[in-house]
C-alpha positions as CSV (number, residue, x, y, z in Angstrom):
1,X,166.5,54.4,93.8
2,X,169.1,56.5,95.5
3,X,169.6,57.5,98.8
4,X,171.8,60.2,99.6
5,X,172.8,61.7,103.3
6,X,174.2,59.8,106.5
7,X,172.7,56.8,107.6
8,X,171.2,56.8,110.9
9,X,168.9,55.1,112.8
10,X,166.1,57.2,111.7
11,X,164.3,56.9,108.5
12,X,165.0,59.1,105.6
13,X,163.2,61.2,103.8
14,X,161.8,59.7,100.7
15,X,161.9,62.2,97.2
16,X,159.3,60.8,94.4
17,X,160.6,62.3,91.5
18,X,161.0,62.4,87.7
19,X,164.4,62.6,85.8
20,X,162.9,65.7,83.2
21,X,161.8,67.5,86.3
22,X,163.2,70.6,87.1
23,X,161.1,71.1,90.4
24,X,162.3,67.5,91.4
25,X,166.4,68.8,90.5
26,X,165.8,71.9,92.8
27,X,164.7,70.2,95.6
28,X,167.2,67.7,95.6
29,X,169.8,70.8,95.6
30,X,167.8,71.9,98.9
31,X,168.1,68.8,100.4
32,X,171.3,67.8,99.3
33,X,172.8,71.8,100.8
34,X,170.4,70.7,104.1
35,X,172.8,66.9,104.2
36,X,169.6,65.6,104.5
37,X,169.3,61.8,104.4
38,X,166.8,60.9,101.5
39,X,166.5,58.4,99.2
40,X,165.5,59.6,95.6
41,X,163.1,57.6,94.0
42,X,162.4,58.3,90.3
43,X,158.9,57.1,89.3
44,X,159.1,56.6,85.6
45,X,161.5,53.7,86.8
46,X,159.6,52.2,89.7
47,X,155.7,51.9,88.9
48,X,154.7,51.0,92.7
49,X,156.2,54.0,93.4
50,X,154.2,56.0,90.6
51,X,151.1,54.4,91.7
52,X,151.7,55.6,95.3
53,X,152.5,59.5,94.1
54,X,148.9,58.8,92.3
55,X,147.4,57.9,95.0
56,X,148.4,60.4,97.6
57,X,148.1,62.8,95.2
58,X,144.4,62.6,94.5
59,X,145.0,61.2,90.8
60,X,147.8,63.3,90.0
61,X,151.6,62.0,89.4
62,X,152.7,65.8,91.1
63,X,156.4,65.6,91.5
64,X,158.5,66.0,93.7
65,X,156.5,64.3,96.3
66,X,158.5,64.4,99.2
67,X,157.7,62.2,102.2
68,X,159.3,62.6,105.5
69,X,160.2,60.5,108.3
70,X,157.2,61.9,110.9
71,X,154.2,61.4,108.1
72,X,154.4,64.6,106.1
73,X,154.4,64.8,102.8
74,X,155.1,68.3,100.7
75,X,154.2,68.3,96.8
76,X,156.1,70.4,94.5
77,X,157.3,73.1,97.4
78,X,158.8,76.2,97.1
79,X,162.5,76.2,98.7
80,X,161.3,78.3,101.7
81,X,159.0,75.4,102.1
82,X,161.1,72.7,102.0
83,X,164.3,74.0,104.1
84,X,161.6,75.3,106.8
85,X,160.5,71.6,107.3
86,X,164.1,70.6,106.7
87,X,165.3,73.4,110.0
88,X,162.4,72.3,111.9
């Protein structure tokens, strides 16, 4: 588990990712180029965390699953995707 960003009194966003991913190392680029707070979470490491990508993901272990403070959750977005929930 990393986490990445400025601390603040809000949550950050969580990435569930995968160390051979290369969606998971393009969205942390976005998010790291956004400062975004996140905390990276690599699921081959941490299997609650697998289990919980799983489940949220109908079955699937779809990386990156990225969570975000209000609820959302994007899986495997495009960069437009990302950086448009990132700007708001």
């Amino acid at each position: 588990m990393t986490f990445q960003g400025t601390m603040s009194s809000q949550q950050p966003i969580v990435m569930y990712g995968t160390s051979w991913c290369p969606d998971c190392r393009r969205a942390l680029r976005v998010l790291q180029q956004h400062g975004a707070a996140f905390l990276y979470v690599n699921i081959e490491e941490d299997a609650t965390a697998a289990d919980y990508v799983v489940r949220v993901n109908n079955g699937y272990r779809s990386v990156p699953t990225i969570v975000f403070p209000d609820g959302a959750i994007l899986v495997e977005p495009s960069n437009a995707e990302l950086q448009a929930k990132l700007v708001g």
